[in-house]
C-alpha positions, 0 to 999 in steps of 0.5 A, spaced: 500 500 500 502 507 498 504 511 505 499 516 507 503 523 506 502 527 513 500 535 511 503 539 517 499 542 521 496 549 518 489 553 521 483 552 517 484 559 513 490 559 511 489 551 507 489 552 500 483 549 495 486 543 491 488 544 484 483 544 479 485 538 474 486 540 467 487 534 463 481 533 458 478 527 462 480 524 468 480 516 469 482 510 474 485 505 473 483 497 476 485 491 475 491 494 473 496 489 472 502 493 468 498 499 466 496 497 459 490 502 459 494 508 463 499 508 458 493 509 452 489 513 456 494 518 458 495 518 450 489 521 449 491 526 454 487 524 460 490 523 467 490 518 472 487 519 479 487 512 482 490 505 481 488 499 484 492 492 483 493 486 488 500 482 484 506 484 487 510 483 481 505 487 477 505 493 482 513 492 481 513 494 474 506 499 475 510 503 480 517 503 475 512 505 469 509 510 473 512 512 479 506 510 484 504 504 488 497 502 486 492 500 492 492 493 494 487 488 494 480 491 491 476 488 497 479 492 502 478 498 498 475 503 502 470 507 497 471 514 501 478 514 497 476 514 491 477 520 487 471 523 481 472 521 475 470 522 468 472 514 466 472 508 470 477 502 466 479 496 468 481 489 466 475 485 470 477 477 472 472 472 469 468 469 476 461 465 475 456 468 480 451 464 483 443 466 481 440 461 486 438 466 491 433 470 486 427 466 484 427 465 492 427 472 493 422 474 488 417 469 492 418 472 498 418 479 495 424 481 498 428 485 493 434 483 489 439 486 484 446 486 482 448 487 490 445 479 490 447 477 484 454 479 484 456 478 492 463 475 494 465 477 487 470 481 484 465 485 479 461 486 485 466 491 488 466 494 481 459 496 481 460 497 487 464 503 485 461 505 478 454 505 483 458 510 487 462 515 484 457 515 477 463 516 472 461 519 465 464 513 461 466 506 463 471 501 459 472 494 461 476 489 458 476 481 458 476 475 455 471 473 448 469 466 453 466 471 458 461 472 453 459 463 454 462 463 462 459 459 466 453 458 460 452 465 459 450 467 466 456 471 467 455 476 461 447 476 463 449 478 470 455 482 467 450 487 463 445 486 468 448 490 472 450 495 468 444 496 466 442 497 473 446 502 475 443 505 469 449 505 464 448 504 456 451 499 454 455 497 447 459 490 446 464 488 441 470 482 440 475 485 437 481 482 434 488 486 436 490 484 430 489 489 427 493 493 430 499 489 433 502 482 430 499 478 434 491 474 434 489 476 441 481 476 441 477 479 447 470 483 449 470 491 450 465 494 454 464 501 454 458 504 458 455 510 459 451 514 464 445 515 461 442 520 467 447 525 463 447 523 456 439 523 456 439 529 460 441 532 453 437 529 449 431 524 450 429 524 443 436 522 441 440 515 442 446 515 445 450 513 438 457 510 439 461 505 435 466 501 437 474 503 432 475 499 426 482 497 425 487 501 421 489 498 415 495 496 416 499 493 421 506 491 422 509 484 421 510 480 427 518 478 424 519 487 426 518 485 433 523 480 433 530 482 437 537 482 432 541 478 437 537 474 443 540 471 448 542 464 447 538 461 453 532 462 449 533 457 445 529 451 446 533 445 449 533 439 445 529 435 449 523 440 451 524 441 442 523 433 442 517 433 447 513 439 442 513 435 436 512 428 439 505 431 443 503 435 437 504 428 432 500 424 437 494 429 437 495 430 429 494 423 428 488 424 433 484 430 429 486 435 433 490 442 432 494 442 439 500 443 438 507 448 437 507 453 433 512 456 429 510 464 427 511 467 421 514 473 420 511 476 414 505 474 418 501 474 425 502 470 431 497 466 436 495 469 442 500 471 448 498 467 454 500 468 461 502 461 460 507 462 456 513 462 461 512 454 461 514 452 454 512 457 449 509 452 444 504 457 441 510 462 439 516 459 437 522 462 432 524 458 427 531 459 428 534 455 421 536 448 418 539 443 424 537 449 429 531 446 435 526 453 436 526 459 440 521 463 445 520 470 444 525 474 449 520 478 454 523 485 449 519 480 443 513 480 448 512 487 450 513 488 443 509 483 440 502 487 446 504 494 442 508 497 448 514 502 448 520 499 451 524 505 449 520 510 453 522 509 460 518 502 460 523 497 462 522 490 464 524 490 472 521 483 473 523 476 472 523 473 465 517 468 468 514 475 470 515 478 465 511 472 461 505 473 465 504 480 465 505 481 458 500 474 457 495 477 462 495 485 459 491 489 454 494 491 448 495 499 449 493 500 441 487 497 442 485 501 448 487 508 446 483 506 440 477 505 443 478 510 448 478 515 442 472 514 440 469 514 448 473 521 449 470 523 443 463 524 446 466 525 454 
């Protein structure tokens, strides 16, 4: 947790007022993980007010990016601590909820919502702060499963919910591709407070578009370090475990396997797995010579962040692997952003 700064000790009228922030909107940042929305969004021009991220190894690399501890586990947050703000981002954790209680509750004519429906989970908290600082524009980030998680009920509680609190929702799966080398679908909820946007106008809806991508995208062999440490090699005996277990699921009919990335092309998705074996991204590396991994450089690359401006790698390679595999990619982010600050 960050330390308290202690103000001295001044009487009432001589304390100034805060300062007025300027930034053209003001955002918080949760399930923050290495900052990969902070870094699109200050982009634009925002300024972050808040952060909040329980790994410690992420908050490590959060703090060497950008100067400041994120608060803890969200659960303990105290709500009193979090500033206004004009949009709310977060890269939320996938949990199933439990709906058994509903039906019960309707025949015994007690209330029930999103404080039900959603209890004892992380999303629960974040409803919990949309609820009570109302931001204008909400950005959520989360896997293309949430859509099927637990048989749909983890999307229809998900978008409930917002719908409860009164938030015009609009949905989209994207593909980063688009923007970076890589294949990294995922599901991008933005919301809207609709007790401010109506106010303008009832008669006319809320008209927001999700970005279409650029139309053209680097190749993922720019990615790639000119000298990589030989230690990213595969040994021989991991390289034979590969192709063995892909030749056993081949002649079985399915796709598991390695895969060899090709560099005019894309690559598969980056997971947080990757520090395993790095199966599903391997660089051919010529005739006779088993395959390597992506260096931790190739992986940050490979989401679209600028490691030569300041954000260095200060964790582990193992680290590093899982924070890239768990991140938003920044490209994506600032693109939507673009279009959410548009109506801010």
């Amino acid at each position: 947790m960050t330390a308290a700064l202690t103000a001295p000790c001044v009487a009432p009228a001589t304390v100034s007022p805060a300062p007025q922030v300027t930034a053209p909107f003001t955002f918080i940042d949760l399930f923050a993980g290495i900052g990969g929305f902070r870094v699109a969004l200050e982009k634009l021009g925002g300024k972050c007010l808040f952060s909040s991220e329980w790994d410690k190894y992420s908050r490590k690399t959060y703090e060497a990016w950008f100067g400041e501890v994120p608060h803890g586990d969200i659960n303990e947050l105290d709500l009193a601590t979090v500033p206004n703000h004009d949009l709310l981002a977060a890269g939320f954790p996938c949990q199933p909820f439990s709906l058994a209680g509903v039906s019960k509750k309707n025949s015994l004519g007690r209330e029930h919502g999103f404080r039900d429906a959603t209890q004892g989970t992380l999303f629960f908290r974040l409803a919990e702060i949309i609820e009570a600082k109302r931001p204008r524009a909400i950005l959520l980030e989360n896997v293309k499963n949430l859509r099927s998680h637990d048989k749909g009920r983890t999307w229809r509680v998900v978008r409930d919910t917002l719908e409860e609190l009164d938030y015009e929702v609009f949905t989209e799966v994207i593909d980063a591709a688009g923007w970076v080398p890589q294949h990294r679908e995922r599901v991008y909820i933005a919301g809207f407070d609709r007790r401010r946007y109506r106010g303008r106008s009832f008669l006319e809806p809320l008209e927001f578009r999700f970005p279409a991508p650029p139309p053209s995208r680097p190749a993922f062999g720019s990615i790639l370090e000119r000298s990589p440490d030989p230690k990213y090699t595969l040994s021989d005996h991991l390289w034979d475990y590969l192709q063995r277990y892909a030749e056993k699921h081949r002649a079985k009919g399915n796709g598991f396997g390695f895969g060899i990335a090709d560099p005019n092309g894309i690559s598969r998705t980056l997971s947080a797995r990757y520090h395993k074996d790095g199966a599903e991204i391997l660089v051919a590396q010529g005739r006779g010579k088993a395959p390597r991994r992506l260096t931790p450089l190739e992986c940050a690359r490979l989401m679209g962040f600028d490691t030569e401006n300041g954000k260095k790698i200060v964790v582990s390679d193992t680290q590093a692997y899982r924070q890239f595999g768990n991140a938003v990619v920044p490209k994506v982010i600032e693109a939507i952003g673009r279009e959410i600050t548009a109506l801010l």
